[in-house]
N, C-alpha and C positions, 0 to 999 in steps of 0.2 A: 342286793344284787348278788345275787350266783358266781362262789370265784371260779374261776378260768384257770384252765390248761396252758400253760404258755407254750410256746415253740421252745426248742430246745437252743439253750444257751441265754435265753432271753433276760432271764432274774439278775445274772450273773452278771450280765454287763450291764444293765442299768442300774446293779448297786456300785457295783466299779467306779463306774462312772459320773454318779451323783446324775441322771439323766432326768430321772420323775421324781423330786420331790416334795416333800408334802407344802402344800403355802403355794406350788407354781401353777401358773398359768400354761397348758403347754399346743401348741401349733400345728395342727398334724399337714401336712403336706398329703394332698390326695390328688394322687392322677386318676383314681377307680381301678386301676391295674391289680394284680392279686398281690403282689406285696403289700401298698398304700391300702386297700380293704382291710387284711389281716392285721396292719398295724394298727389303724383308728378304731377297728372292732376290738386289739387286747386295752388298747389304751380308755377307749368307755368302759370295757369292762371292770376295768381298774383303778377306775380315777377315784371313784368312792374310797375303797380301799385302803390308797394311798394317800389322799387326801389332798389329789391336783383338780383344776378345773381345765376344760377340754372345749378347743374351736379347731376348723380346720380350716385349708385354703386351699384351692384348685388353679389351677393356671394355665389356659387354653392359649394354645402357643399359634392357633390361625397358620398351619401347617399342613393340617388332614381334613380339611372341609365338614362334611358330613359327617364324618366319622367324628371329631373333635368334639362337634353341638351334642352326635351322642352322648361321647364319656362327659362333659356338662353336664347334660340334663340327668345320670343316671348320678353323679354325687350329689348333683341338688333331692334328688328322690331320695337316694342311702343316706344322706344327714337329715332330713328330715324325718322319714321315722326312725331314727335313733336320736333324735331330738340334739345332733350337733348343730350349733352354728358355724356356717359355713363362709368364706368369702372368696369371691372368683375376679378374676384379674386376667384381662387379655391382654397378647402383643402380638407386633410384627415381625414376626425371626428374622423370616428370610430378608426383609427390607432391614434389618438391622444389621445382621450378618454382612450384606451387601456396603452399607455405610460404614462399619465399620472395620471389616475385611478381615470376619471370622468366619470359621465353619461354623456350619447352622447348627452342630451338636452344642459348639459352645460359645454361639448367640442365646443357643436357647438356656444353656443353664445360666450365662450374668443375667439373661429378664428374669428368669424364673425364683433364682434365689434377690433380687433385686426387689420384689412383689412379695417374696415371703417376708426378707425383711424390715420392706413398710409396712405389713399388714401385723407381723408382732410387734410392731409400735404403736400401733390405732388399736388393736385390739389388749393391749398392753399382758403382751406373751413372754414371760420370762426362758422359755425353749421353744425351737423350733426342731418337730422330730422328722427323720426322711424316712424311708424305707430301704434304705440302699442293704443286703444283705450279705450272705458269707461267698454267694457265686458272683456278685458285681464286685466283692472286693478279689476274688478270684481274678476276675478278667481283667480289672482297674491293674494287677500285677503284672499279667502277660502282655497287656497295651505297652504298661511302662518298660516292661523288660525288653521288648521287642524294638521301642521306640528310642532305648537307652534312657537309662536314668539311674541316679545317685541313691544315697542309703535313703531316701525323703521319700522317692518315689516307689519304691522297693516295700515301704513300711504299708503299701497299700490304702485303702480310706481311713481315717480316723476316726476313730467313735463319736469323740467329742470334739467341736474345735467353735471356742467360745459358746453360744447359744444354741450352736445348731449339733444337736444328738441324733445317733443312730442307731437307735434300740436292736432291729432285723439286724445289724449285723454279723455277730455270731449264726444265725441261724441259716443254714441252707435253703435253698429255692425248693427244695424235696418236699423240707420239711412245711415251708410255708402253704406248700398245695394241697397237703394233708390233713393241715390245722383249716382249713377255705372249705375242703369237703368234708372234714369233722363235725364244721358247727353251720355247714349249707349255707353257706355265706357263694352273692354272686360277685360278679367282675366282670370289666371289660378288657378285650384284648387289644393293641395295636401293633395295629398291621405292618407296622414300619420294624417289629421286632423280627420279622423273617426277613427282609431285604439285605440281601449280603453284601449291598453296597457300602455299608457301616462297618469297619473293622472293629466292634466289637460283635456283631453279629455274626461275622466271618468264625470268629476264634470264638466264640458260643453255639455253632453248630456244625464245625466244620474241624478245630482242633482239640476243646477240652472234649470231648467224645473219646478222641486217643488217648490223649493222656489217662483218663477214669479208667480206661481199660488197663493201663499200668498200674494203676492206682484209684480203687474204690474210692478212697477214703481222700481222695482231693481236693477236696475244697478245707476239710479240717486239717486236712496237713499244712495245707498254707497259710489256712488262717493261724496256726500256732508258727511257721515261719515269721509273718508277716510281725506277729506280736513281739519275736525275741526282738526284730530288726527295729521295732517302733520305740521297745524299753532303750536301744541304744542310740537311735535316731532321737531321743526324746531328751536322754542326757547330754548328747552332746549340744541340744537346742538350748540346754537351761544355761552352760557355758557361754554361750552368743549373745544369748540374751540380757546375761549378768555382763558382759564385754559391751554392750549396747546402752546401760546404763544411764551411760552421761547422753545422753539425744535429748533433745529441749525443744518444743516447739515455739520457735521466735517468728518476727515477721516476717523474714525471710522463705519460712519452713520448719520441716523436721529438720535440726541441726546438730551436728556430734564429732566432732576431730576426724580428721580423714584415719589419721595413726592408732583410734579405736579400730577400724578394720585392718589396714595398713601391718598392722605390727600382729595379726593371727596367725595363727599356721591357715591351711586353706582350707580344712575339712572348717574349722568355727568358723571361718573368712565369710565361707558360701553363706553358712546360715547365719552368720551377725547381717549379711545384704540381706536377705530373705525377711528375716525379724523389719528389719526398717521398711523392707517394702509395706510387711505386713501393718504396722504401725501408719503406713499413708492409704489404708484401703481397705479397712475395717476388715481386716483376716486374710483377704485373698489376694494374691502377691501377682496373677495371672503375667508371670514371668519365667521362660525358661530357663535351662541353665545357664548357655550364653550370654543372656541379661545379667542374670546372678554372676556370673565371672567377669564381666565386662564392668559392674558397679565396684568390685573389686581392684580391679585394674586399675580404675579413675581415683579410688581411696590411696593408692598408691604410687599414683601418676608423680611426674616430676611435677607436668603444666600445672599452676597455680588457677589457671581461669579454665580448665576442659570441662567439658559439658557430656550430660549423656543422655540421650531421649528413650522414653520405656513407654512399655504400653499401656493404653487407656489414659493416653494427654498427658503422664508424669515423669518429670525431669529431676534429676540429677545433678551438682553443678560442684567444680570446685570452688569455693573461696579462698584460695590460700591454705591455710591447713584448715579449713573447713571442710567437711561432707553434707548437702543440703539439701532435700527432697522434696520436690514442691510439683504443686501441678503445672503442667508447659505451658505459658502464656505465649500468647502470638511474638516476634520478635519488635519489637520495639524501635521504630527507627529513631535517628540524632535528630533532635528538633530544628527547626528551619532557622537560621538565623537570621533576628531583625534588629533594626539598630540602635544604640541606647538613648534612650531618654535623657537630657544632659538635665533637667529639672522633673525630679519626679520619679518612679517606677515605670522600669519597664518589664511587662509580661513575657512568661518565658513559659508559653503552653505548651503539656508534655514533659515538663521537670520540675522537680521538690522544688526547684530554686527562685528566688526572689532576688531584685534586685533594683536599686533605690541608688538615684543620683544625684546629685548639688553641685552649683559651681559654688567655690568659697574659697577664702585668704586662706592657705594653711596654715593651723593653728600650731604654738609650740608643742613636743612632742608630749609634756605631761597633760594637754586639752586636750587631745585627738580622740575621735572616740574608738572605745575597743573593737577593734576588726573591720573599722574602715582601714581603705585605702584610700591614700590621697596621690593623684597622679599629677604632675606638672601639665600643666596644658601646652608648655611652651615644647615639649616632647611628641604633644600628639601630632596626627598626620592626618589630615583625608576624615573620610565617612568613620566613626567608632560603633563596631559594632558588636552583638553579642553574639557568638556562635558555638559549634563544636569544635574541641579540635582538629587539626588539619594534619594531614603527613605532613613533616616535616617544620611542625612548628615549634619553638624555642623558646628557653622564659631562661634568665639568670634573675631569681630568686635574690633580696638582699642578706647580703653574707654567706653563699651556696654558690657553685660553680655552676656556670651555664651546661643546661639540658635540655635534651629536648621536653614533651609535654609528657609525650609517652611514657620516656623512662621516666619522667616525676611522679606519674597516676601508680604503674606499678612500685616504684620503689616504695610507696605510700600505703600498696595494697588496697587500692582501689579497684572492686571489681568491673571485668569486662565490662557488663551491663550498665555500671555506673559512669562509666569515662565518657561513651556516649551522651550522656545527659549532662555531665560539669560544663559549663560555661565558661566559654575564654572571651573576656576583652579584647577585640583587636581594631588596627584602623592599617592605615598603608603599611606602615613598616614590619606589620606580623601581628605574634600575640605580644599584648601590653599589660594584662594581669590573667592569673586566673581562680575563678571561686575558689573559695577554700584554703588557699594558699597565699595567696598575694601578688603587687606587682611585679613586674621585673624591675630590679635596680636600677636600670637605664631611664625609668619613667616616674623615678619617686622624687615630690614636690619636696622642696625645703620651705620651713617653715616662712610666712608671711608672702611666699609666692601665690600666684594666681595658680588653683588648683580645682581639681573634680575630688569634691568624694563623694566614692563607688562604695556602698553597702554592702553585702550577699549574705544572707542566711535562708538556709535550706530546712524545708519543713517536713516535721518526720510524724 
């Protein structure tokens, strides 16, 4: 195979980068657009070379009807005779969008990168490459700048971020039309790139015009701004990162000391939340900054039980000096209270807990077995049942001053979510014991009395 001319800047960043190297498998992203053409076209012609192997992937977003089956039908034709293997993947933006209460730009990129990366896992793709170049990370600047944003945003698209590489980006849109009519390579256009209802299409035909006339040389000016911003943007991420450390993922979640964020200054603060977002969503954190200041907040909250909901179903929660990342389950109601079994188990659907009863002579204290409870029966009152706690219910604990349940759960450090599902014994006169903890002194059998023991262990 005949070497190739690259676009300018092209070499440069993907040895930078480690983007193509040799032993990988790599994924071209093809819309048929004239970037995606020029890239899969340097990328075959290179793969020998370099010693990668080469498939691509297309993804008809069922946006533009007719026009859409076209760019389809015309990659299935362009990989075919260039002998790439190809694979296409459709979705519903707009019904997506609609569900889940995105703009359709960015419905359509979570299906789209969602689809690429199932498909380098079926096709077992160690990189997936875009097309995105030096005018989209141009505009990707003035969106952000415009829309406000931090050194993160400012740094523009990144070359690399885990598997997915962006060779076209150093190179300008100029240059890529020049290298299309160098080597007579076709392409399809879409039509939705002149509708200036897109504020990127606005400020690509409407403001960087002015600006190039200030400045020829615009898009490489920014691209070398964007870079100093990304060297510092990048150091200050490896500090967050090494501050993020201690994160463990338990049953709970992603889990790390609230006072790993807590105790940052706030420029690492943002990006130690950012890193952990990033850690529960394989790279993409699809969080503003608000989120990111807000996960901060709660890392430094007083409330030991505060909670915080983010997007795409994942939650946030204190545990006490806990910070915990999990995806939002539905909320969980207090299970229905039904009444105990006086011989036997009784079911406690909806909680870890177990819970097993006997009538018996209380045994002396060195027979009793460990972590029953023996209750006098001659104390109890009425229907015994098993419930949640209640406002205002009270337990004196033997040897502990009387409290309510509440302050018992928290002084215990029992989280919110868990207090709901502990089980309290009660009959007429209130609560009589509860899981985990024990009776109330008022209800404990002496030995050779007529007694219940009450069992509980909870399954983990």
């Amino acid at each position: 195979m005949p070497s190739v001319t690259l676009p300018e800047g092209f070499a440069a960043l993907t040895d930078q980068y480690d983007m193509l190297p040799a032993g990988a498998r790599v994924l071209c992203a093809l819309s048929g657009g004239a970037d995606s053409m020029c890239l899969l076209h340097v990328l075959a012609r290179l793969s020998q070379e370099r010693g990668f192997t080469l498939a691509a992937a297309h993804f008809n977003h069922g946006l533009r009807g007719e026009e859409a089956q076209r760019d389809e039908d015309f990659v299935r034709d362009q990989c075919a005779r260039w002998g790439v293997p190809l694979t296409v993947g459709r979705g519903e933006v707009r019904a997506a969008a609609e569900r889940e209460g995105r703009t359709i730009e960015e419905a359509a990129r979570v299906l789209r990168y969602a689809f690429l990366e199932e498909t380098a896992r079926q096709e077992g793709c160690t990189r997936i490459a875009t097309a995105h170049n030096a005018d989209d990370n141009l505009e990707t600047l003035l969106l952000h700048l415009v829309r406000g944003a931090g050194l993160h945003g400012l740094a523009g698209i990144p070359p690399r971020r885990g598997m997915v590489v962006r060779p076209l980006l150093a190179c300008p849109r100029a240059e890529i039309e020049a290298y299309l009519e160098r080597h007579g390579l076709p392409h399809v256009e879409d039509s939705t790139n002149t509708d200036e209802i897109y504020a990127r299409n606005r400020l690509r035909r409407q403001v960087i015009p002015v600006l190039r006339q200030l400045n020829p040389q615009l898009s490489g000016h920014a691209a070398r701004t964007m870079g100093y911003l990304r060297v510092d943007n990048d150091c200050l991420n490896a500090e967050a990162q090494r501050a993020c450390s201690g994160a463990k993922q338990t049953a709970e979640g992603l889990t790390i000391p609230a006072a790993a964020l807590a105790e940052l200054p706030d420029p690492l603060a943002i990006r130690a939340a950012r890193h952990l977002l990033e850690l529960t969503s394989r790279g993409n954190t699809n969080c503003s900054a608000a989120h990111l200041t807000a996960l901060v907040a709660l890392a430094r909250s007083p409330d030991p039980s505060a909670r915080l909901s983010l997007p795409d179903g994942r939650l946030a929660r204190r545990v006490y000096g806990e910070l915990v990342l999990t995806d939002q389950a539905p909320p969980r109601p207090p299970f229905s209270p039904v009444p105990l079994v006086t011989e036997g188990e009784t079911p406690l659907e909806g909680t870890p807990w177990r819970a097993v009863c006997r009538p018996v002579r209380c045994p002396p204290r060195e027979e009793q077995r460990p972590g029953a409870f023996y209750l006098a029966r001659r104390t109890l009152e009425g229907a015994l049942t098993l419930r949640p706690r209640q406002t205002g219910d009270v337990i004196a604990l033997p040897g502990r001053k009387t409290r309510t349940v509440k302050k018992l759960l928290i002084d215990a450090h029992i989280p919110r979510w868990e207090r709901e599902l502990l089980p309290i014994l009660a009959d007429g006169r209130g609560a009589a014991a509860a899981a985990g903890f024990g009776p109330d002194r008022s209800r404990v059998a002496q030995p050779g009395e007529d007694a219940y023991e009450l069992l509980f262990w909870k399954e983990v």
